[in-house]
N, CA and C atoms of all chains as a GROMACS GRO file, in nm:
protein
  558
    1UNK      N    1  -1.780  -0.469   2.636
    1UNK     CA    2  -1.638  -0.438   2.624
    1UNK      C    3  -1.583  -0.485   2.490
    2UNK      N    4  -1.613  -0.618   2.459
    2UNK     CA    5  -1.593  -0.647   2.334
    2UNK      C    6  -1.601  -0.557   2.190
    3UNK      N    7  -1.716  -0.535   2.198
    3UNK     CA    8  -1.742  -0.396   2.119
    3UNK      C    9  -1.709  -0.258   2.105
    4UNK      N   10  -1.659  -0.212   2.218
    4UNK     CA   11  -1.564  -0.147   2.251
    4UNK      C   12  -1.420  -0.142   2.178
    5UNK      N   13  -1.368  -0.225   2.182
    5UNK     CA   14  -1.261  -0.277   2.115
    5UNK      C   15  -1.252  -0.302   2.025
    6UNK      N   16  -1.318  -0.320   1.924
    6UNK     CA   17  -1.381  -0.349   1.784
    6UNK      C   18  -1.396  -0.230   1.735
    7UNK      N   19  -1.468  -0.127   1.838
    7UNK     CA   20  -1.507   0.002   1.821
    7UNK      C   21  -1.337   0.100   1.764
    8UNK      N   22  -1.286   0.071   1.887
    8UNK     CA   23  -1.147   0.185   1.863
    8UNK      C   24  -1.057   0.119   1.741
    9UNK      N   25  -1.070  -0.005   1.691
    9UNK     CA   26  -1.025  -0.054   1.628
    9UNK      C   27  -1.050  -0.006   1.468
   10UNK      N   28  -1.196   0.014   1.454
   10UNK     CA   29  -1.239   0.051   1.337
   10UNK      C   30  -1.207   0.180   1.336
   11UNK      N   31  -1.183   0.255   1.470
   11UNK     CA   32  -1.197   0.400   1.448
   11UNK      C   33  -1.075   0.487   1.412
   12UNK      N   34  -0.952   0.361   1.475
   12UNK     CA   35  -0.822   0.394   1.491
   12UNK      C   36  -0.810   0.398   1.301
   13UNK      N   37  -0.815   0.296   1.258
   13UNK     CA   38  -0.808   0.251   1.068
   13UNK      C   39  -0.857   0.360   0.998
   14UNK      N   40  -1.000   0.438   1.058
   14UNK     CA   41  -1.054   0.551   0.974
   14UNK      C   42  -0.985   0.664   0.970
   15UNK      N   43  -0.938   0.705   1.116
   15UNK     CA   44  -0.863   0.818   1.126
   15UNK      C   45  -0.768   0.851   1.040
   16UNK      N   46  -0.685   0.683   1.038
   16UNK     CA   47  -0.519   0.731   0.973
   16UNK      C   48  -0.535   0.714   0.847
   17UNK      N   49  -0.675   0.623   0.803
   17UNK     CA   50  -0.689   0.640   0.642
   17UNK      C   51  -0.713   0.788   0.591
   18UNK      N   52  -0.848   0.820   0.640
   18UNK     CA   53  -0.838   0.987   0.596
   18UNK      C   54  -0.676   1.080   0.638
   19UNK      N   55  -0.641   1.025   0.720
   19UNK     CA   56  -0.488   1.100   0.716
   19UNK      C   57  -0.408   1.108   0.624
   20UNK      N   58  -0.433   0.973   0.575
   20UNK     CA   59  -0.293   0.933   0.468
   20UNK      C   60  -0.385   0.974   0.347
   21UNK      N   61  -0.518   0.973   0.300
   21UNK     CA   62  -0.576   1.071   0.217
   21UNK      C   63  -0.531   1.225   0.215
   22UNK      N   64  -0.577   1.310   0.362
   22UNK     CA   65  -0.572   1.398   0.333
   22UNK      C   66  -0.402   1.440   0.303
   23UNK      N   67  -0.291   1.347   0.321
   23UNK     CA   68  -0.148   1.400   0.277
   23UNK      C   69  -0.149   1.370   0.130
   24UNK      N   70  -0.237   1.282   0.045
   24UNK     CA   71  -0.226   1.357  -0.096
   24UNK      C   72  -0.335   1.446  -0.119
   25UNK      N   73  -0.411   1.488  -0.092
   25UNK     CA   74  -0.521   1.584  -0.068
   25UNK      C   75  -0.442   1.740  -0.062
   26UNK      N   76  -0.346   1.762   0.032
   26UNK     CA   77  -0.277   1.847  -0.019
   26UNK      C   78  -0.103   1.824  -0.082
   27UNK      N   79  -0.109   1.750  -0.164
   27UNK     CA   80   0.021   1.708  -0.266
   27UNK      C   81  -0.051   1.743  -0.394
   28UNK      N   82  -0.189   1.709  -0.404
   28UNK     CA   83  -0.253   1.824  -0.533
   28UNK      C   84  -0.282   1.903  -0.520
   29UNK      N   85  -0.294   2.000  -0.391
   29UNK     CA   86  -0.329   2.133  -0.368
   29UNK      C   87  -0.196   2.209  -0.392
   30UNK      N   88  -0.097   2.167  -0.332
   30UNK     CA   89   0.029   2.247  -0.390
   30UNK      C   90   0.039   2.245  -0.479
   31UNK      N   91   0.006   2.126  -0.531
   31UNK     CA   92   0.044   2.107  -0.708
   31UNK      C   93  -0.065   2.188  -0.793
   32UNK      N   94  -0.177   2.210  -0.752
   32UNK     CA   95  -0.280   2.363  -0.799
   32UNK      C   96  -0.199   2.464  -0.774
   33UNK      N   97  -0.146   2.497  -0.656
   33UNK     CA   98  -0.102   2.625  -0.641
   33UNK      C   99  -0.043   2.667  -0.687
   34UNK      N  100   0.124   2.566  -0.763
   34UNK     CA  101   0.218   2.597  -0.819
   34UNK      C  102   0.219   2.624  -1.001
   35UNK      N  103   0.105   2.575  -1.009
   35UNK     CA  104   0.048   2.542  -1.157
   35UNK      C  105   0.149   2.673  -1.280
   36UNK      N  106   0.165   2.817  -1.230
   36UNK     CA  107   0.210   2.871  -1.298
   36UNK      C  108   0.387   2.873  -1.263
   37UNK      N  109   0.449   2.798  -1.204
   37UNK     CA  110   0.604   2.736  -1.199
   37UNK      C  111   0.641   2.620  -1.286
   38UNK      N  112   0.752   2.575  -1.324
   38UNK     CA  113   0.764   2.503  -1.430
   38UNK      C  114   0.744   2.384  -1.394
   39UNK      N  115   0.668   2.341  -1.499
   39UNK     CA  116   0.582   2.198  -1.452
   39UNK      C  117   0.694   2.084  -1.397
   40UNK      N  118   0.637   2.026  -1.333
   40UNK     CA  119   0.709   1.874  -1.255
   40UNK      C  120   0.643   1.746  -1.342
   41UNK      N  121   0.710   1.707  -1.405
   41UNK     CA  122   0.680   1.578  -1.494
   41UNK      C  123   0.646   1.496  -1.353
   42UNK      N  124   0.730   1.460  -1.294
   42UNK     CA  125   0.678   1.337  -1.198
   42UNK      C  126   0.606   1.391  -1.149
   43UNK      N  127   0.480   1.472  -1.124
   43UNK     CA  128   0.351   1.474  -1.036
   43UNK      C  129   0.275   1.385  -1.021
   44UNK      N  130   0.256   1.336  -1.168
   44UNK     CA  131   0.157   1.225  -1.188
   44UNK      C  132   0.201   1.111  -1.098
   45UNK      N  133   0.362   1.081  -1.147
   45UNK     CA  134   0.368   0.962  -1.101
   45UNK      C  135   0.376   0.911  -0.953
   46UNK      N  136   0.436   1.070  -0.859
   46UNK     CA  137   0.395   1.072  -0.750
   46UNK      C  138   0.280   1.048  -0.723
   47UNK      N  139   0.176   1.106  -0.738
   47UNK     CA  140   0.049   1.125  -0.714
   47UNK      C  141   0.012   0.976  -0.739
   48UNK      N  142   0.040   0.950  -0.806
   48UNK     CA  143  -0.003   0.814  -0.888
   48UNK      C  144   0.011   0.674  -0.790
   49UNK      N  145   0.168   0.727  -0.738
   49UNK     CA  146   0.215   0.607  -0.678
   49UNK      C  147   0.173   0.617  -0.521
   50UNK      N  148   0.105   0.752  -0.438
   50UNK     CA  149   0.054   0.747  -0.342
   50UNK      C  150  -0.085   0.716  -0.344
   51UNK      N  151  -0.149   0.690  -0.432
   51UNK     CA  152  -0.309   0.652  -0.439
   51UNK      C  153  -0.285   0.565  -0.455
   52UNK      N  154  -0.178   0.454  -0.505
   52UNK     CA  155  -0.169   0.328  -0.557
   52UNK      C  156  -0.143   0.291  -0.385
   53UNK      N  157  -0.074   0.330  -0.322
   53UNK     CA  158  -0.010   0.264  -0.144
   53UNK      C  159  -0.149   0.301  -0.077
   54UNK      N  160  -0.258   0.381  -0.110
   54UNK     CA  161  -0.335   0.432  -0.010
   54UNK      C  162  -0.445   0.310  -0.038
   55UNK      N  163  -0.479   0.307  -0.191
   55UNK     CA  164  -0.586   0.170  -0.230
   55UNK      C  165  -0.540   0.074  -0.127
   56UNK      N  166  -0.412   0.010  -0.139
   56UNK     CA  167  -0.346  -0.098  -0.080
   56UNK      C  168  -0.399  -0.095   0.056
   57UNK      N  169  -0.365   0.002   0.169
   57UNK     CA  170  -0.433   0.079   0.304
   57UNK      C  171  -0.553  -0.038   0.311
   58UNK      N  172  -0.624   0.058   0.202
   58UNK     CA  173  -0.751   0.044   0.184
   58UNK      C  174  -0.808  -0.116   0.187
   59UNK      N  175  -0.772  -0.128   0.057
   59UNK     CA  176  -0.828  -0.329   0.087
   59UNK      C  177  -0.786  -0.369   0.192
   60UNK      N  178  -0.651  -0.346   0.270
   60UNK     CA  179  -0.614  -0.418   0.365
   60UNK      C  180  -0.716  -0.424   0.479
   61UNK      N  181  -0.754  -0.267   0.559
   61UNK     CA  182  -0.850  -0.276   0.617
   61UNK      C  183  -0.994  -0.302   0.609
   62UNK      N  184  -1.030  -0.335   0.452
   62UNK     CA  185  -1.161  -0.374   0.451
   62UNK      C  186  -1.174  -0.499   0.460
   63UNK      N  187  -1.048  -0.579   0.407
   63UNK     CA  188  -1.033  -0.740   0.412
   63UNK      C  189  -1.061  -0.766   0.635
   64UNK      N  190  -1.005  -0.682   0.667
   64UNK     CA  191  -1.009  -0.746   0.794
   64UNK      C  192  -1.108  -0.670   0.878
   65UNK      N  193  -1.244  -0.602   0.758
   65UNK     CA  194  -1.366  -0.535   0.829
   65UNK      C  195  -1.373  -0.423   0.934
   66UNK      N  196  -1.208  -0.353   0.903
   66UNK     CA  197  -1.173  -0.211   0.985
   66UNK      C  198  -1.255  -0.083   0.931
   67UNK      N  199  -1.275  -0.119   0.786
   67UNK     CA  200  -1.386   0.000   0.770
   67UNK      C  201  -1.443  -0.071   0.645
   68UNK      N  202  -1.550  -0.010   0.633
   68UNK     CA  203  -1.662  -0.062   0.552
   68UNK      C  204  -1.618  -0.035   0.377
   69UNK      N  205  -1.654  -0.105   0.292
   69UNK     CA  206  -1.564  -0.136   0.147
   69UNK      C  207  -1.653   0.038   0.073
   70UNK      N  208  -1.764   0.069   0.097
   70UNK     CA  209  -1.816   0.172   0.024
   70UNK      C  210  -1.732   0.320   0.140
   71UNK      N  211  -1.709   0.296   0.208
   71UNK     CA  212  -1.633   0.405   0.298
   71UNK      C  213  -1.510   0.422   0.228
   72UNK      N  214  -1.439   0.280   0.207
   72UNK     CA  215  -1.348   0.310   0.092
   72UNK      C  216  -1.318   0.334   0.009
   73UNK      N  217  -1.410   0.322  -0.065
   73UNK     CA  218  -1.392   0.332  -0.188
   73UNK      C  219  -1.431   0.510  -0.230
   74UNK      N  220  -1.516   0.554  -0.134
   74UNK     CA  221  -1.541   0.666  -0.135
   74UNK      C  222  -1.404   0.798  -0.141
   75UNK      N  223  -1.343   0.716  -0.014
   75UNK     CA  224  -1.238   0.773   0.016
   75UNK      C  225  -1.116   0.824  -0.128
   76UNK      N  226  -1.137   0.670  -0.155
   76UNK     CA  227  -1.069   0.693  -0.347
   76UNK      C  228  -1.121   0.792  -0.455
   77UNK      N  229  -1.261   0.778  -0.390
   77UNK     CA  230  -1.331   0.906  -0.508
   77UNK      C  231  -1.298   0.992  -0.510
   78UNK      N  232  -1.332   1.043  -0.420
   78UNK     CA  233  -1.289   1.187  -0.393
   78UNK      C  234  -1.177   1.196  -0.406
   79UNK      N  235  -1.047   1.168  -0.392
   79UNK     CA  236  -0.908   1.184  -0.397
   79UNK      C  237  -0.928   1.197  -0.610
   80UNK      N  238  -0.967   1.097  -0.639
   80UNK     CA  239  -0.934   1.092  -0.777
   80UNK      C  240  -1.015   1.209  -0.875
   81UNK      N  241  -1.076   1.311  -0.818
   81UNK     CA  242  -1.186   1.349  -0.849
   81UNK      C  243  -1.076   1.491  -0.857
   82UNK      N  244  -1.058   1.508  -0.758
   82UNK     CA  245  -0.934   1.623  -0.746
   82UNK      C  246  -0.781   1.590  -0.817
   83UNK      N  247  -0.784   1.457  -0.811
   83UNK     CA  248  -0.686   1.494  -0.924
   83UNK      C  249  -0.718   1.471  -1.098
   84UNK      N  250  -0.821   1.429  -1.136
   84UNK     CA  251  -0.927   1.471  -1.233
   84UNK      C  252  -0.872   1.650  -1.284
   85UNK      N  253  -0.929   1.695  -1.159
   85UNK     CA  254  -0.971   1.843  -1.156
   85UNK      C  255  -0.805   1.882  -1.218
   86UNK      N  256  -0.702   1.878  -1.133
   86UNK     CA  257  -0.593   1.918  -1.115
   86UNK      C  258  -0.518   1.900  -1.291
   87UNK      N  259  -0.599   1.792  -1.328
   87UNK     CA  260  -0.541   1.762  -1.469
   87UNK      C  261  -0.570   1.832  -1.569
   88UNK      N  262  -0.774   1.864  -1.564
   88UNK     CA  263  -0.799   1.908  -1.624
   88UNK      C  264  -0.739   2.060  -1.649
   89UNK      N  265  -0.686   2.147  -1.517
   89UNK     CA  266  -0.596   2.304  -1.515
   89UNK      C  267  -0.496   2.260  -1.612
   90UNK      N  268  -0.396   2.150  -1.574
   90UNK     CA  269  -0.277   2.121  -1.667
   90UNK      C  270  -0.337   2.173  -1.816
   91UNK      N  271  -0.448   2.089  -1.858
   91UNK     CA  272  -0.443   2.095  -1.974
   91UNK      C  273  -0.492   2.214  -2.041
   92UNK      N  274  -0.560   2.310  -1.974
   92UNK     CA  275  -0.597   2.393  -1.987
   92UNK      C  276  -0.494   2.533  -2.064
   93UNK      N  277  -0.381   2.477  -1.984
   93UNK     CA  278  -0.245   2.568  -1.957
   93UNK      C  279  -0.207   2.589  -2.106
   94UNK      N  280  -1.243  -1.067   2.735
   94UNK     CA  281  -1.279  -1.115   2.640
   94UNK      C  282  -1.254  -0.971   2.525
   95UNK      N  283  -1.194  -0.859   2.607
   95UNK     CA  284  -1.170  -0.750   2.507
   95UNK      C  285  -1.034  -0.794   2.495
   96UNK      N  286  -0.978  -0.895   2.541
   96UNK     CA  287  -0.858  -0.893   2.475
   96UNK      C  288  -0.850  -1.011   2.338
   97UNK      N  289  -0.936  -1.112   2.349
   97UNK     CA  290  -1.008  -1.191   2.257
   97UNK      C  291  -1.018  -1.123   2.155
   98UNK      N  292  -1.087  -0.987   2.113
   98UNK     CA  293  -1.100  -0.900   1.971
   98UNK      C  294  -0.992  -0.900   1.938
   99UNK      N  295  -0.891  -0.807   2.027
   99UNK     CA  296  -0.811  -0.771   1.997
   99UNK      C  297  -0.696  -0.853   1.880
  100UNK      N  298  -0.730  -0.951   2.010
  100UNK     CA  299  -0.636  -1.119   1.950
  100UNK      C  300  -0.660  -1.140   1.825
  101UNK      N  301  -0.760  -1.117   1.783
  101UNK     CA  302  -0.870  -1.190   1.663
  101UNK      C  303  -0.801  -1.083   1.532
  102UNK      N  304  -0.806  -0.911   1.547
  102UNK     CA  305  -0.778  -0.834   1.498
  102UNK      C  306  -0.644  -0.851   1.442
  103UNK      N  307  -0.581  -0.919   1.577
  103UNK     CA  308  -0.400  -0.896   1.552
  103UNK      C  309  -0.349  -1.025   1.501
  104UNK      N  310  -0.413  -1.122   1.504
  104UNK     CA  311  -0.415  -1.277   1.436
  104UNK      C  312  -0.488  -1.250   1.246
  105UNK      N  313  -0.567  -1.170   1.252
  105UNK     CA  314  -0.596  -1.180   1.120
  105UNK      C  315  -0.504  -1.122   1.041
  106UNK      N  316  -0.489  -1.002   1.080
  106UNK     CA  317  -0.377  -0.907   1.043
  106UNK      C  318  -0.261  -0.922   0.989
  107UNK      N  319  -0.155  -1.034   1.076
  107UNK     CA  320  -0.089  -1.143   1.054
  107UNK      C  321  -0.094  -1.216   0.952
  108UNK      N  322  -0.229  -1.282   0.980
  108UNK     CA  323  -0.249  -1.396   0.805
  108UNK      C  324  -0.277  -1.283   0.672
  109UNK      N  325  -0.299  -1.164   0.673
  109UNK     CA  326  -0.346  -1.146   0.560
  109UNK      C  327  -0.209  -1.077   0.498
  110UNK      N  328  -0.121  -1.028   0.590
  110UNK     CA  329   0.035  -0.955   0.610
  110UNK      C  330   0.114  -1.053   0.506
  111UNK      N  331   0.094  -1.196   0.567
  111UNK     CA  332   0.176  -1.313   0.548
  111UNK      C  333   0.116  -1.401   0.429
  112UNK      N  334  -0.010  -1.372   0.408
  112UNK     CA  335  -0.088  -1.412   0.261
  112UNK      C  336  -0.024  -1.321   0.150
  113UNK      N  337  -0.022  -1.205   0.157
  113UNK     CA  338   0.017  -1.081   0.064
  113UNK      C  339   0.164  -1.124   0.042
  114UNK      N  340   0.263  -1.135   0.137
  114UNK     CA  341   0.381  -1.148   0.123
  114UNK      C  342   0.409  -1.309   0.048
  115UNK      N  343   0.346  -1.352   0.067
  115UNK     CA  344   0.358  -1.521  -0.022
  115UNK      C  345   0.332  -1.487  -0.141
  116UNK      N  346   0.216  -1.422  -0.173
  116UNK     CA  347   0.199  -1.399  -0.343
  116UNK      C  348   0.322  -1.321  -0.358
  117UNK      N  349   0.407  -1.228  -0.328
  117UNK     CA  350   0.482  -1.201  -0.378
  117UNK      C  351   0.583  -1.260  -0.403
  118UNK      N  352   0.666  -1.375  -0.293
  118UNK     CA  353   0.752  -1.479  -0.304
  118UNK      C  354   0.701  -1.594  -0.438
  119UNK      N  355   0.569  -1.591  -0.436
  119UNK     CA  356   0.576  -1.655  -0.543
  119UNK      C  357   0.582  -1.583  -0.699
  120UNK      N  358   0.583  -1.466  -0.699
  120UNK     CA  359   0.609  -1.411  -0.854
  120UNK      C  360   0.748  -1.366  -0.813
  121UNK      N  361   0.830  -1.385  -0.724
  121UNK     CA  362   0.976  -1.410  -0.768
  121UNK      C  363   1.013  -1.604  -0.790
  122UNK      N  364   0.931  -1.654  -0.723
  122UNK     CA  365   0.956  -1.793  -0.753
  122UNK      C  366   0.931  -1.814  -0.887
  123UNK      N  367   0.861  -1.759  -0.949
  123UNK     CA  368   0.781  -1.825  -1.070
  123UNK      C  369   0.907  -1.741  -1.188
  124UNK      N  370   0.993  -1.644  -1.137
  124UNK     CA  371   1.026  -1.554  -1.226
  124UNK      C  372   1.144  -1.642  -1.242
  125UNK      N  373   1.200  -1.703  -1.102
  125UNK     CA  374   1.342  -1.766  -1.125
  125UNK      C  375   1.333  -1.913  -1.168
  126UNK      N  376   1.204  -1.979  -1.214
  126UNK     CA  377   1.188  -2.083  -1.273
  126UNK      C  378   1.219  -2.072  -1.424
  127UNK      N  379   1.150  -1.929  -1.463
  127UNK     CA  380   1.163  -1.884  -1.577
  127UNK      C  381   1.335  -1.814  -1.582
  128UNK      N  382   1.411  -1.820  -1.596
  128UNK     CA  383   1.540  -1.773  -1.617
  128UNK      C  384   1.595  -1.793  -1.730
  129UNK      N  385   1.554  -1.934  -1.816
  129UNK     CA  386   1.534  -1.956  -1.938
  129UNK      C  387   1.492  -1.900  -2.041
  130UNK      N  388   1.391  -1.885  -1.998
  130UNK     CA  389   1.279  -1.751  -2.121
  130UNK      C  390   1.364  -1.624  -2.145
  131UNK      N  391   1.265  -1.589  -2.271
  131UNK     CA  392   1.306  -1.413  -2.269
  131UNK      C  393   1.257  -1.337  -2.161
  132UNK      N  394   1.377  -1.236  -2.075
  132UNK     CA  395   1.394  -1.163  -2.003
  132UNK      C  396   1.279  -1.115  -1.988
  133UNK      N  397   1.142  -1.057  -1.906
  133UNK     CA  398   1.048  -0.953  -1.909
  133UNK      C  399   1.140  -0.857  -1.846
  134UNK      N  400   1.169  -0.730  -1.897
  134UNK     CA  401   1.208  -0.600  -1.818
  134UNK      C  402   1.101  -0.584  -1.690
  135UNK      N  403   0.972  -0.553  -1.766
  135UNK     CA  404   0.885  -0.511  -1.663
  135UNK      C  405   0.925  -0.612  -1.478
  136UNK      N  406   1.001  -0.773  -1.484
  136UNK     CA  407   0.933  -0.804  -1.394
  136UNK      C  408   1.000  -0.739  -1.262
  137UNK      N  409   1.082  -0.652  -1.276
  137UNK     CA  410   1.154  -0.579  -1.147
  137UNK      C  411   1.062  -0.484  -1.099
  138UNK      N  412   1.008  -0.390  -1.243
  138UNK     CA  413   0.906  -0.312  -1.213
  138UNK      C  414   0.790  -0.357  -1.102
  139UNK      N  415   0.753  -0.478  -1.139
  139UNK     CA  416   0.632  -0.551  -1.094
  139UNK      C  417   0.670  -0.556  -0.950
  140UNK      N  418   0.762  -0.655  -0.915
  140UNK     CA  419   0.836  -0.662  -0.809
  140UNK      C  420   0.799  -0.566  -0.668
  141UNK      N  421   0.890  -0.468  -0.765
  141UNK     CA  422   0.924  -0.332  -0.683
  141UNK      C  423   0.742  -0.274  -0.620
  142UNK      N  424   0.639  -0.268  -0.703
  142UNK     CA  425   0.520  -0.220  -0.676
  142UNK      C  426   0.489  -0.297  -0.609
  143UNK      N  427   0.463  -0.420  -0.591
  143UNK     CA  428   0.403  -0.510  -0.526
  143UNK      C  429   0.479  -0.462  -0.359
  144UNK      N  430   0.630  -0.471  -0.397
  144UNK     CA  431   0.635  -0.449  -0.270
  144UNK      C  432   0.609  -0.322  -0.186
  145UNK      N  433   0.627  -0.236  -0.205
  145UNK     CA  434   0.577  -0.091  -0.186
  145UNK      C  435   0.427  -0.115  -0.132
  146UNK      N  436   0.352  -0.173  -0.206
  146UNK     CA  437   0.273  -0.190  -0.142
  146UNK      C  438   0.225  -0.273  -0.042
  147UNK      N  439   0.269  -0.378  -0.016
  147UNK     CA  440   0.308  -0.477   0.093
  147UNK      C  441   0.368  -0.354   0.219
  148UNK      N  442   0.453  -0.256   0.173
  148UNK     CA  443   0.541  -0.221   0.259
  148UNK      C  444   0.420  -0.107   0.332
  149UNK      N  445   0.308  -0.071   0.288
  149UNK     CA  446   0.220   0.044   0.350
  149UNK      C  447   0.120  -0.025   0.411
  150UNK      N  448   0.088  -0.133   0.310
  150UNK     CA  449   0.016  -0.255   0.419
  150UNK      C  450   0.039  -0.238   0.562
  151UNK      N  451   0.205  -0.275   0.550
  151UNK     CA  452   0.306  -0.350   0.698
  151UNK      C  453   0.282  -0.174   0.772
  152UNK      N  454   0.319  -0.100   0.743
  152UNK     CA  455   0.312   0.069   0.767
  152UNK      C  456   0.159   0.076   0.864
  153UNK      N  457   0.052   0.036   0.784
  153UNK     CA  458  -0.121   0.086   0.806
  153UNK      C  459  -0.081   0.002   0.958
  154UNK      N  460  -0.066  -0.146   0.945
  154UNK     CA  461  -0.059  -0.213   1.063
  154UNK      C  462  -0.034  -0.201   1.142
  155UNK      N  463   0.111  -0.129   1.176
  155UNK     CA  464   0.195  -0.136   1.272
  155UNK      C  465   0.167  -0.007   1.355
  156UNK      N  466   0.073   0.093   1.307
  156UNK     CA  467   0.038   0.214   1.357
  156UNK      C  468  -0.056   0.208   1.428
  157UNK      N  469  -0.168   0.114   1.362
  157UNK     CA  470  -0.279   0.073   1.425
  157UNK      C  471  -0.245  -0.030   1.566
  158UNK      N  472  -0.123  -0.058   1.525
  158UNK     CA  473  -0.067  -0.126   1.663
  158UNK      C  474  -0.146  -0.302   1.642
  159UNK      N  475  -0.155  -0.343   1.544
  159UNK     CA  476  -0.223  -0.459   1.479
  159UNK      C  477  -0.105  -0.584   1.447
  160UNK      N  478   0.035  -0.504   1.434
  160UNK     CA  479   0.153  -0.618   1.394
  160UNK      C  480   0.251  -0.529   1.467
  161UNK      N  481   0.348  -0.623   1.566
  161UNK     CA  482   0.492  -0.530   1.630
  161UNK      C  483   0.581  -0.518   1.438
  162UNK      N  484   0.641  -0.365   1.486
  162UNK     CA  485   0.736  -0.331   1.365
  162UNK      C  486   0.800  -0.456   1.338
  163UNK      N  487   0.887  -0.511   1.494
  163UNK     CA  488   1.010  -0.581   1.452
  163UNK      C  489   0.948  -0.695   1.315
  164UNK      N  490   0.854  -0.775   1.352
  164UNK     CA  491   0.738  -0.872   1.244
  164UNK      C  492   0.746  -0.826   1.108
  165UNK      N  493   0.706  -0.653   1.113
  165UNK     CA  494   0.706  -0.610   0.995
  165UNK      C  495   0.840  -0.597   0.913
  166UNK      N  496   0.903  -0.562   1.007
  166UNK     CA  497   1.035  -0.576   0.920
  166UNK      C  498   1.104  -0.706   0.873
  167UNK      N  499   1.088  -0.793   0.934
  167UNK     CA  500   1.146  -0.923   0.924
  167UNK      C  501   1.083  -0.989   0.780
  168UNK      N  502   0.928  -0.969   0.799
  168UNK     CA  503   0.888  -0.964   0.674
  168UNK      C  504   0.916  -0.915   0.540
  169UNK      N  505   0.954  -0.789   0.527
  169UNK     CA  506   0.997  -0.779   0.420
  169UNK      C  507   1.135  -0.767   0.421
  170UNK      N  508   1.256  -0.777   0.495
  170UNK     CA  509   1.365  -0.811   0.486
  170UNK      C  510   1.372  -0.952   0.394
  171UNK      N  511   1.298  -1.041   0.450
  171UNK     CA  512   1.313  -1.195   0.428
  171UNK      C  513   1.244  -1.218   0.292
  172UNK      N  514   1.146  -1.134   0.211
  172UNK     CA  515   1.162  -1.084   0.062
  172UNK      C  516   1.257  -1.008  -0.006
  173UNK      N  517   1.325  -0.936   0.055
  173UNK     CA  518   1.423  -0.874  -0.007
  173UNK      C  519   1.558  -0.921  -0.033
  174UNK      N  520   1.504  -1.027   0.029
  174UNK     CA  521   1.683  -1.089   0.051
  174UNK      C  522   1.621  -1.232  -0.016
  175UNK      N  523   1.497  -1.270  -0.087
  175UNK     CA  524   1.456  -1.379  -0.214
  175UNK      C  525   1.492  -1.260  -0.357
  176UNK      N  526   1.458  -1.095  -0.370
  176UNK     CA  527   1.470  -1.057  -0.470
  176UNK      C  528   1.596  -1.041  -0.539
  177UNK      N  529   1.714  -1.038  -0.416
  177UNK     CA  530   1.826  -1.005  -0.421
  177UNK      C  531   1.916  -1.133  -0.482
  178UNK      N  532   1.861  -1.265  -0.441
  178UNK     CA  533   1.873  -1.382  -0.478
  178UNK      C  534   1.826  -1.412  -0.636
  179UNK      N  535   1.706  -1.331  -0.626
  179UNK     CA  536   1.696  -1.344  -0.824
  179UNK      C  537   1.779  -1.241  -0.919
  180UNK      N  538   1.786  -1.147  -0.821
  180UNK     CA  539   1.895  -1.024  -0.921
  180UNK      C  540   2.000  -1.099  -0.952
  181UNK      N  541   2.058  -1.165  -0.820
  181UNK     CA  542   2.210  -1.214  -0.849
  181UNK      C  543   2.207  -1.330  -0.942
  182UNK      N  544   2.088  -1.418  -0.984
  182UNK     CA  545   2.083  -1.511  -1.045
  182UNK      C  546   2.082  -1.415  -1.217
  183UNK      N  547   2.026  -1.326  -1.192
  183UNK     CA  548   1.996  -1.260  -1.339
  183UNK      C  549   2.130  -1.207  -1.392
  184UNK      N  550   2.184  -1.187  -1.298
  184UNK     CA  551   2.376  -1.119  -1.293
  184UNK      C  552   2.470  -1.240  -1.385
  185UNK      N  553   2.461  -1.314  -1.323
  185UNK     CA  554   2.479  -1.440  -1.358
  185UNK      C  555   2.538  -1.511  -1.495
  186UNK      N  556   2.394  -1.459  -1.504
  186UNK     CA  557   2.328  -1.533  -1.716
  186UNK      C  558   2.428  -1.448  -1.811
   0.00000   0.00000   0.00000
């Protein structure tokens, strides 16, 4: 039972992390989509300032072993990878 | 003894909530020691991020059902009302 509980615990932290990923996951997909409307200076800093609260997420639950530190960090990759991508269209423009 | 995890989960949670929120009381402590010095603009900036992120911390927790809201709020009320104490000291000068 113990484990159990430990179990939903870790599982509950993964869920809502990829959640709160996938809501900037698509905050750069709109922001692809819209690419030919007049640019939004604050994208970045949006974008910026929700990867900055999601890291935070992040250590919090690895400090207290809710999910594993390379699960996290993964999670960051990929987010930053797409907005990489998203920058590189900007500049393209 | 599944409530033992739980305990363990929701006790750590707590200290690391209440660890995070001290470093921040202390870079307003340290800021209103300094009142003397030249002004840093940035340190509101600083402030403000730190807490934001404290505040998704308190957010990740309280969903996971790891800290009651009311806790969370009290928490950062009871920083906001030390920052408000250094604004008004900065008003002041």
């Amino acid at each position: 039972m113990e484990i159990k509980v430990q179990q939903t615990y870790r599982e509950r932290a993964l869920e809502q992390l990829l959640a709160d990923a996938e809501k900037i996951a698509q905050l750069i997909k709109v922001q692809m989509d819209h690419l030919t409307m007049p640019q939004c200076p604050l994208y970045e800093e949006v974008l910026d300032t929700q990867m900055y609260g999601l890291s935070r997420e992040i250590d919090f639950a690895v400090k207290l072993d809710l999910i594993d530190s390379e699960v996290g960090k993964e999670i960051l990759t990929r987010l930053e990878q797409e907005m990489n991508a998203l920058h590189e269209l900007y500049m393209k423009k």
